[in-house]
C-alpha positions in Angstrom: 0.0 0.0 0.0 1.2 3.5 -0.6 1.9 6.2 1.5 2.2 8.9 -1.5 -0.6 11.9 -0.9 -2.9 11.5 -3.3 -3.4 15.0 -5.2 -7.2 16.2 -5.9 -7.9 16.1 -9.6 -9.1 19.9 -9.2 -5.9 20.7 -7.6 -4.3 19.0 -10.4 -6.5 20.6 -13.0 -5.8 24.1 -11.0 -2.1 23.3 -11.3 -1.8 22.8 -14.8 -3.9 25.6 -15.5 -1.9 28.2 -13.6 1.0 26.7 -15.5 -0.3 27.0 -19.1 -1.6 31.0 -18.0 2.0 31.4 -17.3 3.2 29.6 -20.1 0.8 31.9 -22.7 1.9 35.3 -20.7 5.6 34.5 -20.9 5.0 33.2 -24.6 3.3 36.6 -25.9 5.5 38.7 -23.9 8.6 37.2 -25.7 7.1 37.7 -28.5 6.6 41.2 -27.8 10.4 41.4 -26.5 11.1 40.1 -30.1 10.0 42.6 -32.0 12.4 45.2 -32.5 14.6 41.9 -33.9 12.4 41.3 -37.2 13.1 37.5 -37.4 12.8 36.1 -40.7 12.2 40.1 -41.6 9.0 39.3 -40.8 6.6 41.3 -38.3 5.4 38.1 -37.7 8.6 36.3 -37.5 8.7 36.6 -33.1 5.5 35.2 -32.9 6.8 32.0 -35.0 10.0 32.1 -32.8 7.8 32.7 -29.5 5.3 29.7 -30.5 8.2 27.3 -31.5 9.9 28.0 -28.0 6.1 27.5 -25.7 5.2 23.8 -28.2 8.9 22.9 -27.4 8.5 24.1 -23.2 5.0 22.3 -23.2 6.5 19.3 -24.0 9.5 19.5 -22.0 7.2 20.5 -19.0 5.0 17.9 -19.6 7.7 14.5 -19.6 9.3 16.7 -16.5 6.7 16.7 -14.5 5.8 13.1 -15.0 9.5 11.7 -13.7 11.4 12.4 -16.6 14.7 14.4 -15.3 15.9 14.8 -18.4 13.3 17.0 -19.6 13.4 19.5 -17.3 16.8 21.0 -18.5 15.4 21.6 -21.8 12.0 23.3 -19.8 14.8 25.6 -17.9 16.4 26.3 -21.2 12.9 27.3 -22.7 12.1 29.0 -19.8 15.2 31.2 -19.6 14.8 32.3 -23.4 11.0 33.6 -22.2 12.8 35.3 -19.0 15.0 36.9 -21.0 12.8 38.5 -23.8 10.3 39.2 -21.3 12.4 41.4 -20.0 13.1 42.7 -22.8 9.9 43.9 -23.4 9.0 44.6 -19.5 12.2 46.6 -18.7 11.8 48.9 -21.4 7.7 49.4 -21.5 8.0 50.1 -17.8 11.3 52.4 -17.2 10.8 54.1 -20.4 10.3 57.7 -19.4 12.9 57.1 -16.6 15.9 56.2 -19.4 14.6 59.0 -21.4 15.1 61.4 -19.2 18.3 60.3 -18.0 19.8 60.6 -21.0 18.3 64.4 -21.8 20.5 64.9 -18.4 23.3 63.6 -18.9 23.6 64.8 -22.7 22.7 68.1 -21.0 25.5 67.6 -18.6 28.1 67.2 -21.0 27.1 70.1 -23.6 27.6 72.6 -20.5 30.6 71.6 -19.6 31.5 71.5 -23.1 30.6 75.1 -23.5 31.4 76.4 -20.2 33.5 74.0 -17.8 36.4 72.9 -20.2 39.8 75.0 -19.2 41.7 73.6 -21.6 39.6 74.6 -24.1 38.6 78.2 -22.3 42.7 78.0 -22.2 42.7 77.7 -26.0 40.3 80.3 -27.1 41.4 82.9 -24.6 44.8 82.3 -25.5 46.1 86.1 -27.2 48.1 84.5 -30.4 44.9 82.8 -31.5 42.9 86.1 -30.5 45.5 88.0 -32.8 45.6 85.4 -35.0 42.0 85.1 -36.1 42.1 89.1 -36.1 44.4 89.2 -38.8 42.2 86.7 -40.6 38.8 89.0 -39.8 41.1 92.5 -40.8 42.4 90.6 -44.2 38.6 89.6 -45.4 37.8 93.1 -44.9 40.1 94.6 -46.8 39.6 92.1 -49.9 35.5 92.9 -49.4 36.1 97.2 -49.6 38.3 96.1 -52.3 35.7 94.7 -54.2 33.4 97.5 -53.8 35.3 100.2 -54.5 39.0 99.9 -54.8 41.5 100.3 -51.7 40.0 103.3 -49.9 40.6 105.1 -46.5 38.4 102.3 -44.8 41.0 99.3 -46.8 43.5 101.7 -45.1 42.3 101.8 -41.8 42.5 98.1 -41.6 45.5 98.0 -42.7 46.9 99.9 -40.1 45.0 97.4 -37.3 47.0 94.7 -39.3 50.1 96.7 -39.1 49.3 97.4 -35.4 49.0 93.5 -34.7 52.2 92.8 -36.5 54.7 94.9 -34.8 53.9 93.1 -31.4 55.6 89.7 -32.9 58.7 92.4 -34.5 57.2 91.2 -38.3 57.8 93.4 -40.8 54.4 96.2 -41.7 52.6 95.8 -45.0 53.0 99.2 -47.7 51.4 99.8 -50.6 51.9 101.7 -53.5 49.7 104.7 -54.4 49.4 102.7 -57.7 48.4 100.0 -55.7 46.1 101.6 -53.1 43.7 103.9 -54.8 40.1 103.6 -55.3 38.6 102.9 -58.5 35.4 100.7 -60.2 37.1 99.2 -62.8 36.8 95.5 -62.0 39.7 94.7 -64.4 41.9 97.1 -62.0 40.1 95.9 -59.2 41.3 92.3 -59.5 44.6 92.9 -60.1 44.6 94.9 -56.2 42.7 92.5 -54.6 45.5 89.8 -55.4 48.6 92.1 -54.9 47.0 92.8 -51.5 45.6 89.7 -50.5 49.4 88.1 -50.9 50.6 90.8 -49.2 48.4 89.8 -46.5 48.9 86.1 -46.7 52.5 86.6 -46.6 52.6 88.6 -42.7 49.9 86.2 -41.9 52.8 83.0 -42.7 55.1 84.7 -41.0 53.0 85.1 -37.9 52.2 81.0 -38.2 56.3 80.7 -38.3 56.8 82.9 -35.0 55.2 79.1 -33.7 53.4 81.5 -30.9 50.2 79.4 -31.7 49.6 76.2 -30.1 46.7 75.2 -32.2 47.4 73.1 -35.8 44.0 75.6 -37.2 42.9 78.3 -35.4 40.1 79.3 -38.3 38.7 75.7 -37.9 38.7 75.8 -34.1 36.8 79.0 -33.7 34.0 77.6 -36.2 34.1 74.8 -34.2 34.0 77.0 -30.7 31.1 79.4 -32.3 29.1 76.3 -33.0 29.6 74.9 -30.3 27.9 77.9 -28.4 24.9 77.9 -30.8 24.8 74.4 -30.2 24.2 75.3 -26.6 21.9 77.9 -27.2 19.5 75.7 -29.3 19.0 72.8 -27.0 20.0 73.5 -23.6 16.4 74.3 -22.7 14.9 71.4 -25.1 17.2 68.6 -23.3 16.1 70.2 -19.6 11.9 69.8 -20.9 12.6 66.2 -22.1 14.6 65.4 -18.4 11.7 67.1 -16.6 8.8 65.7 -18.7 7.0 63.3 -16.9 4.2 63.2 -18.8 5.3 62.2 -22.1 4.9 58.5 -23.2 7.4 56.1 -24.9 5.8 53.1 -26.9 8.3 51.1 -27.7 6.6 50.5 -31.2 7.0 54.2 -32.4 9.8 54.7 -30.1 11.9 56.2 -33.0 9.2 58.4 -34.0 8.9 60.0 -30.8 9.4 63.6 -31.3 11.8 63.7 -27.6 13.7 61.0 -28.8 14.3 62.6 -32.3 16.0 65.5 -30.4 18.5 63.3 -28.6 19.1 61.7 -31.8 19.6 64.6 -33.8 21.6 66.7 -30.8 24.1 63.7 -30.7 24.9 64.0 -34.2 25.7 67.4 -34.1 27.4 67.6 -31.5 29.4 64.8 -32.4 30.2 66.7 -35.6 31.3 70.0 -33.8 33.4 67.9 -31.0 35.3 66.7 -34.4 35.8 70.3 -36.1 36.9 71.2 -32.7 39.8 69.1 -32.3 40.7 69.0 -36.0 41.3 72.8 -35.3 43.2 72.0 -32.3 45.5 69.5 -33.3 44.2 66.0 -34.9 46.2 64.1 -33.2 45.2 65.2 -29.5 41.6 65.6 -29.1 40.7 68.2 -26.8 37.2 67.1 -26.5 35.9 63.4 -26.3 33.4 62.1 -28.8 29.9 60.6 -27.6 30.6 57.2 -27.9 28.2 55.5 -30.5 27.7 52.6 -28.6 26.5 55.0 -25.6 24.5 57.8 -27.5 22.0 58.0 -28.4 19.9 55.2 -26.6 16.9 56.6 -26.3 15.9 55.3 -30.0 17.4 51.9 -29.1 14.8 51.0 -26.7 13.1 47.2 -26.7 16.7 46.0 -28.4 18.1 43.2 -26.5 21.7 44.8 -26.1 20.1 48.2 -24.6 18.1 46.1 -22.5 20.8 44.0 -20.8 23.3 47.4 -20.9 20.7 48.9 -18.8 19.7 46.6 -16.4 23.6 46.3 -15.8 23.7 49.6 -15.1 20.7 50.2 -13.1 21.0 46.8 -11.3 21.0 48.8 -7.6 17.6 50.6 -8.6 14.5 49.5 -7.1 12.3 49.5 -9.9 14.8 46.9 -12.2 15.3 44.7 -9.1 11.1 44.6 -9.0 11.0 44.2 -13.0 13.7 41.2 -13.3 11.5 39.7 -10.0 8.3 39.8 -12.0 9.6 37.7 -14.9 11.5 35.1 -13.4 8.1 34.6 -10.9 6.0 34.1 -14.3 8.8 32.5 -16.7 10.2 30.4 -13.9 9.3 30.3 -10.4 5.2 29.3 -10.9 6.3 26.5 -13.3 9.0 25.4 -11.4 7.1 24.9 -8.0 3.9 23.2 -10.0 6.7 20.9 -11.4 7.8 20.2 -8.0 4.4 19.7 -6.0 3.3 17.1 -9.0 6.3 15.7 -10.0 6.6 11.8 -10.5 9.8 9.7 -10.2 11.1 8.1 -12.8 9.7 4.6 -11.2 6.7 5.6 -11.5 4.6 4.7 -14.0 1.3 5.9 -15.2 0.4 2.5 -16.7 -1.0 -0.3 -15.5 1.0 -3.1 -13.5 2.9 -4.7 -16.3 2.9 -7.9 -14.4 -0.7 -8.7 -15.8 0.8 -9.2 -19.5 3.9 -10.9 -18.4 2.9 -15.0 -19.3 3.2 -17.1 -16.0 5.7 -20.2 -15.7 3.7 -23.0 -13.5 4.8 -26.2 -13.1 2.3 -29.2 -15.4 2.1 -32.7 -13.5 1.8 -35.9 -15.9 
């Protein structure tokens, strides 16, 4: 006689329906976590995956729970692929607005200190050979606009003499011109010939300032654009990345995700300011950046939502926040914790046997007497 508790058919019929609920939850869900994959560039192609991992994890459950061991490393298997792209889907769906926002910050962040908090840089621009530098540069384009307006006049003159003024602080020698040379006039013929006998006049002083080696920076032209950008850069979404970090209101589907008009201004403020960090230190000097790149791999994220790598990146990173602790918890209860205690409260052994006592067909031996 047997001692094993015998287990109420409703309990058992309870039991394996809380297990197939889970089983259908964990399934859509990974599907959902799927999505942003395209299998078999499909939209259709995670629920194909999803479906082939819940037949595979029903039958798996199914010869574990009646005494095959065996089996139930393959359910675990299955049931580790739903835990994962549930969370996928969960992580995302739930601390959406939260990764948003962090990001505006931290973008934020680095813009002002880009702008305002770099010394080096400060260093750089305040520096007076680059100041005199790009003066010379300014004073030259001048004088080769009045040119082409009206001839070298008093006002071609007067910047002359501010470029004159600029070159006897480095002892180079002052620019002259002749009064066949510097004279007013409308005759474009004459006025083309004065533009280029001044403007290698000018180039000339300018090289010889560049030879002094009193400037520390490879292009000086290149790194004020790049500085001047930089501050419009500033200017234009400084206030737009402190809305989308204070927003908490706005909602992040992950279906439209890179439609989303907050998330389009991450994107596109990461690729500008990518571009003007590189003007920047080509200006500076190639080979030593004086600002560092946003990382690809790190910005922008916000349009990378519901994509496995961002997903595991992020729960990584956040793994000492409440709310991912309380996410990852949710889908290993569903994906693997229900199933796993069913499995153990109805488990059989592997001596047991759901068929009848095979000693009924086995034929019998008996002894015949002559």
């Amino acid at each position: 006689m047997s001692d094993k508790m015998q287990i109420p058919p409703i309990v058992k019929i309870g039991a394996w329906l809380l297990s197939l609920i889970v089983f259908v939850v964990g399934f859509w869900h990974t599907h959902l976590g799927l999505q942003q994959m395209k299998p078999f560039n499909s939209e259709y192609g995670s629920i194909a995956i999803a479906a082939i991992v819940l037949i595979l994890l029903l039958i798996t459950y199914w010869f574990a729970v009646n005494g095959k061991t065996m089996a139930l490393i393959f359910y675990i298997v299955c049931g580790f692929f739903f835990f994962i792209f549930n969370l996928n889907y969960f992580y995302p769906s739930y601390v959406a607005r939260v990764l948003v926002q962090n990001e505006a910050k931290a973008l934020n962040d680095t813009l002002q200190k880009y702008t305002n908090g770099s010394s080096v840089l400060s260093l750089a621009k305040n520096s007076p050979a680059v100041s005199d530098y790009l003066s010379l540069t300014t004073l030259k384009s001048d004088v080769t606009t009045e040119i082409t307006n009206n001839g070298f006049g008093p006002e071609s003159q007067k910047k002359t003499n501010e470029f004159n003024a600029i070159l006897s602080k480095y002892n180079i020698p002052l620019i002259s011109f002749s009064a066949s040379t510097a004279s007013t006039t409308n005759d474009k013929v004459k006025q083309d010939k004065m533009k280029k006998d001044v403007i290698d006049a000018f180039d000339k002083r300018i090289q010889e300032f560049m030879e002094k080696g009193v400037i520390k920076i490879g292009n000086p032209i290149l790194f004020n654009e790049g500085l001047t950008e930089l501050k419009q850069l500033n200017q234009k979404y400084t206030k737009k990345l402190e809305k989308i970090s204070a927003d908490n209101k706005a909602e992040y589907p992950l279906e439209t995700i890179r439609f989303n008009k907050n998330v389009q201004t991450i994107v596109s403020f990461v690729q500008e300011l990518n571009t003007i960090v590189d003007k920047v230190n080509n200006g500076f000097e190639k080979d030593k950046p004086i600002l560092k790149r946003l990382d690809e791999e790190v910005h922008p994220r916000a349009d990378k939502l519901g994509t496995i790598k961002h997903t595991i990146t992020s729960i990584f990173e956040r793994i000492k926040e409440i709310d991912t602790w309380s996410i990852i918890l949710v889908c290993l209860f569903i994906d693997l914790l229900v199933p796993l205690a069913i499995y153990l409260l109805l488990r059989k052994s592997e001596s047991d046997s759901d068929t009848p006592d095979q000693t009924f067909n086995r034929p019998s031996n008996f002894n015949r007497t002559y």
